[in-house]
N, C-alpha and C positions, 0 to 999 in steps of 0.2 A: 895677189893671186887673182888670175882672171877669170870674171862670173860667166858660166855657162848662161848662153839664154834663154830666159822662160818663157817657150814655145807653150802653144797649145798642148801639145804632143808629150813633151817635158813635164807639163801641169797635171795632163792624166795620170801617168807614170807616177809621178809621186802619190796620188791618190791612192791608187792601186796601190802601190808600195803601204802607205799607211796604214792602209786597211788590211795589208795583208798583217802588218805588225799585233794587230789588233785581234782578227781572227784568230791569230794561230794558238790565243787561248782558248778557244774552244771547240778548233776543227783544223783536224791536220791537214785531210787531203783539200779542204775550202782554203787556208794557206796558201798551201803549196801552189795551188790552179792561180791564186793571183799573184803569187809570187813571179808561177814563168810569167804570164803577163804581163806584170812589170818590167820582168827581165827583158823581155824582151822591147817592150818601148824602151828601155832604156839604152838597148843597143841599137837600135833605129835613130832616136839619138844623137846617140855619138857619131853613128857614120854619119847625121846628114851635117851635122854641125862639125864635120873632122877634129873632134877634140879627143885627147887621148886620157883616159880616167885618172883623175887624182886619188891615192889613196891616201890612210896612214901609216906611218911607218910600222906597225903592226901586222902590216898588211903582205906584207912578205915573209917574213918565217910562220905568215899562216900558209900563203902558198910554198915552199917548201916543204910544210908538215904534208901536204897534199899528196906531192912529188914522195916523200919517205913514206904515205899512206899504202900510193900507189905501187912504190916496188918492191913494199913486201907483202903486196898481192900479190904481185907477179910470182914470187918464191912462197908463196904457203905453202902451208899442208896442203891445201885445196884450193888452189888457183878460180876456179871456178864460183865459189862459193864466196871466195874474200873478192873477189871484182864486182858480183853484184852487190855486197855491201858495201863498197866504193860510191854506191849513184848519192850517199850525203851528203860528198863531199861536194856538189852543187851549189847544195846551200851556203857554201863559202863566198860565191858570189853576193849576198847578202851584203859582204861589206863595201866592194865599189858601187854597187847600185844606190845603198843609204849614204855615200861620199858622198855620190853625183846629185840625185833625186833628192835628196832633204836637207839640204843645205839654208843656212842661212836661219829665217823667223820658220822654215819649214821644223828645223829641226824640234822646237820646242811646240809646234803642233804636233809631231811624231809622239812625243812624247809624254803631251798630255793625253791622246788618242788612247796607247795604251797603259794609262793609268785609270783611263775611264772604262775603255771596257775592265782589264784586271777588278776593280771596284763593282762590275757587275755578276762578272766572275766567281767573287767573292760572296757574292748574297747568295748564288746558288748554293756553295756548297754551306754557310751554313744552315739554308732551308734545308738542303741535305740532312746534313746534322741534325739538326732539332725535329723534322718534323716527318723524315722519312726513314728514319731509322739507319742511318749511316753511322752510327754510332759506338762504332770498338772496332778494334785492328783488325777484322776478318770482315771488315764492310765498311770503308772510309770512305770520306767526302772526296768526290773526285771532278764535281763541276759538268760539265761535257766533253768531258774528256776521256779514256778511255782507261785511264791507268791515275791511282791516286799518289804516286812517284810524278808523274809528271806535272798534274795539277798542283800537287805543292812544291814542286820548283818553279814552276812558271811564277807563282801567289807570292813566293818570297823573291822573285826579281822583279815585281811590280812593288810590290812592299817596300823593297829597299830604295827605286824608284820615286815612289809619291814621299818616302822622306826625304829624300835630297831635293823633290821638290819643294816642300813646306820650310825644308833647313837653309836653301840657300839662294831661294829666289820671292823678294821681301812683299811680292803685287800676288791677288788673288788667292791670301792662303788658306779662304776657306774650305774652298770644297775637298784639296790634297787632304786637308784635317778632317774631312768627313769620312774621305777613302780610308784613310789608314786604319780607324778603330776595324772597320769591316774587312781589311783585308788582313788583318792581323790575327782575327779572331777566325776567318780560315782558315789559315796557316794552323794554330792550334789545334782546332778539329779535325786536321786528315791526319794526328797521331807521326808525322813523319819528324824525328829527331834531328835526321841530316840537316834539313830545312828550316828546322829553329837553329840549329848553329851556325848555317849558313845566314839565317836573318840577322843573329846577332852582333854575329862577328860586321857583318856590311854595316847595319845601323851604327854599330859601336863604334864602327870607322867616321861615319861622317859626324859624330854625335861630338869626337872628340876633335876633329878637323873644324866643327863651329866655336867648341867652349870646351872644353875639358872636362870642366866642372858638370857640365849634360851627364857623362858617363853614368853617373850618380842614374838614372833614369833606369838602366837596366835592371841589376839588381832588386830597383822596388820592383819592377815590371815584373821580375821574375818570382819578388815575393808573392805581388798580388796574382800571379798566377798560382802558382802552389795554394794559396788559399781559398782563391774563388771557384777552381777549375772544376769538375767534374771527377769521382773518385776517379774512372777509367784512364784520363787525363793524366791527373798526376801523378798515378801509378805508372803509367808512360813516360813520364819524363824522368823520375825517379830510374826507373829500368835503365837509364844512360852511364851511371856508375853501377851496375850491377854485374859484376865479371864472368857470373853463371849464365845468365839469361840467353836466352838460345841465339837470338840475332849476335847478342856481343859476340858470343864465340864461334858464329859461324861469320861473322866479318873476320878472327882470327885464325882461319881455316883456311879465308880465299887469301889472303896476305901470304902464308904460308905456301901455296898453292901458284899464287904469283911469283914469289922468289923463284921456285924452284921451275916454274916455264922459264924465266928469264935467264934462270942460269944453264938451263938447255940449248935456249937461242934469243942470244944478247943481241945479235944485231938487225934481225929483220922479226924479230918474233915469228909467232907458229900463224899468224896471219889475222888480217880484220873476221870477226864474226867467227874465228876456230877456237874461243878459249873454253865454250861452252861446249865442244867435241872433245878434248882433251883431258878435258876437267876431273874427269873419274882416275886416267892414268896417272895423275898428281896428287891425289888426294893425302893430308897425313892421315895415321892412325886412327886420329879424333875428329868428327867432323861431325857437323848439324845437318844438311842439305848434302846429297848424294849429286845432285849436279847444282849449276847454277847461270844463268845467259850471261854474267859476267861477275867480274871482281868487287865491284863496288868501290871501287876507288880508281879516280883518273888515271892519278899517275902510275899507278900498278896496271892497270890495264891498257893504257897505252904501251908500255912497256913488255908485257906480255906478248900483246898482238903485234906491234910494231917494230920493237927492239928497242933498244938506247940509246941509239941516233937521233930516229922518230922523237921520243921523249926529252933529249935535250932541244930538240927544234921547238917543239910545245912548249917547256919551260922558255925558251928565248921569247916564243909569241909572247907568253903572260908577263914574263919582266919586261917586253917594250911596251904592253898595252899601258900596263899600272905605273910606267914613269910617264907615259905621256897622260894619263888619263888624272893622275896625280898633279903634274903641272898647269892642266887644264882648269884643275877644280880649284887650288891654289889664286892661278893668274888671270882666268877669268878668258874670253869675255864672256860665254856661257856658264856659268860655275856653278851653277845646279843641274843644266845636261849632261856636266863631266863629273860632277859627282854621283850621278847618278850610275853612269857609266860604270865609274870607280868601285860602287858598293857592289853592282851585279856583278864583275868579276870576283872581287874579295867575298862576296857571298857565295859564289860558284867553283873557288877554291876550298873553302871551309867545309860546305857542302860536299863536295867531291870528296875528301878524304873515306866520305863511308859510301860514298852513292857515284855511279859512272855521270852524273848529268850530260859531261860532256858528247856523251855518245845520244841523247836523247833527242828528234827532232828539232820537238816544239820549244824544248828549250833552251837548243843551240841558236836556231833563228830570231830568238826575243836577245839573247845575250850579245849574240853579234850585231843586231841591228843598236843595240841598247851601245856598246863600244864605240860604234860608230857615231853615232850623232853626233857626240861633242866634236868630232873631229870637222865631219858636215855641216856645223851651228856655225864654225869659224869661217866659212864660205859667204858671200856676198856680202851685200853692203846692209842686210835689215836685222843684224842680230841685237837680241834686245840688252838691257842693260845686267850686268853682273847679279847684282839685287842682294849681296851681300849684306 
């Protein structure tokens, strides 16, 4: 494969780019400003070096999903309303700019970048927690960020990150092992359930991808939580098998509520950003929340909004990412940036079943850049050793 050259120009670009990876924990529109930035050096670029962007094979039935985004805006309910929520899909571009820009020894700079801020991230919110009173599910840890859904998804795909950092790349494993107690015990403190199961399930993944035998870690992990935690805490996590408790059963509302948009219009859905206008016409007899911004679950809400088309194209994105991102982590030659890769999807699947993440900014942009690298690391000649 031929290396783009690292211009001047090329060198800023990725900066900017990493930085932007880095900020978008703790400032959306500070992101975003360096995102076009980047974006834009990065298409200056390619025109002056006439090179035409490499992607990964992922990288297509995301644009697709784009395209199925796109025309069932055009047929909403509300044409007008689903097109200006259309301007995310921008952020798509996130993946050939982290192809082009982070390629190579860049990639695993990318990658420690945002496990370091994540790791300071992470102090915020449990200063939050302990010393500013963030403390019970009506006033979570939420970092600087603006919503404490977002801040513990971003905390568990940094999490799952700095373990595949420490799991499977054998140099420098100290400081990954100092991030993880901290970003761990975040995640814990914003109360957010999704987010522990989405860490789980990712850690558990590459836990058992090093030794099998690791799995064993969870379960204590989970004991010594149940017994160190804070009552609040544990009463939290305990509420996850409780079939009464008012969230369980209003996730079993919007599910219900999801079916039955879907079976009104299966193929373009009622549009991006209309599920939350609709949402009262659908409701069953029993519900907890009289409306809600969405379903809480990816695949239902894409399907709602988009149709069934839309949603098998999504499902194709995520079974090309998880077999390439699988064979990456496996064959190497980066196998701690594609495992890392690996756990922020399988964490952002697991997750999703109760929480839309997918529709969330800050932490589409960390997941897709996070997809992309391993793909990026396999680019020039400086990628570092397996470390297996």
């Amino acid at each position: 494969m031929t290396t783009p050259p690292a211009t001047s120009l090329d060198r800023a670009a990725f900066v900017v780019l990493a930085a932007c990876l880095g900020v978008v924990q703790f400032n959306l529109l500070a992101a975003q400003v360096l995102f076009g930035v980047a974006t834009i050096l990065w298409l200056v670029v390619l025109v002056r070096s006439r090179q035409r962007p490499t992607v990964p094979a992922f990288a297509w039935p995301l644009a697709l999903y784009a395209l199925a985004t796109a025309a069932s805006a055009a047929v909403s309910l509300d044409p007008a309303t689903s097109l200006v929520d259309c301007k995310q899909l921008v952020l798509f571009l996130m993946v050939p700019a982290v192809a082009h820009l982070c390629r190579g020894e860049r990639a695993w700079t990318t990658l420690n970048v945002v496990i370091a801020f994540g790791a300071v991230g992470a102090l915020l919110g449990v200063v939050q927690f302990s010393m500013l009173g963030y403390d019970h599910t009506e006033n979570r840890p939420e970092g600087s960020l603006t919503l404490y859904m977002t801040y513990s998804g971003v905390i568990m795909l940094v999490l799952c990150s700095a373990a595949a950092r420490l799991l499977f790349y054998k140099d420098q494993r100290i400081w990954p092992a100092i991030a993880i107690p901290a970003l761990a015990v975040a995640l814990a403190v914003t109360f957010t359930r999704n987010a522990w199961i989405g860490a789980f399930a990712g850690i558990g993944t590459l836990l058992a991808m090093r030794d099998r035998r690791l799995l064993l870690v969870l379960p204590l992990a989970a004991a010594l939580f149940l017994v160190a935690a804070p009552d609040s805490l544990r009463a939290r996590a305990l509420s996850t098998f409780d079939a009464s408790h008012p969230s369980n059963r209003d996730r079993v509302a919007m599910w219900t509520i999801g079916r039955r948009i879907v079976a009104d219009h299966p193929l373009a859905g009622v549009g991006p950003d209309m599920v939350k206008h609709v949402y009262a016409d659908y409701r069953p007899p029993v519900y907890v929340n009289p409306t809600n911004p969405h379903l809480h679950n990816v695949p239902m809400q894409i399907a709602a909004e988009r149709g069934l088309p839309a949603l098998a194209i999504w499902l194709w994105f995520v079974a090309a990412a998880l077999r390439e991102l699988w064979r990456q982590a496996r064959q190497g030659p980066a196998k701690a940036v594609a495992a890392a890769g690996l756990a922020a999807v399988i964490a952002m699947l697991a997750a999703g079943m109760f929480e839309y993440n997918f529709g969330d900014s800050e932490f589409l942009m960390l997941l897709l850049g996070l997809m992309t690298l391993p793909f990026a690391a396999t680019r020039g000649g400086s990628e570092r050793p397996s470390g297996a």
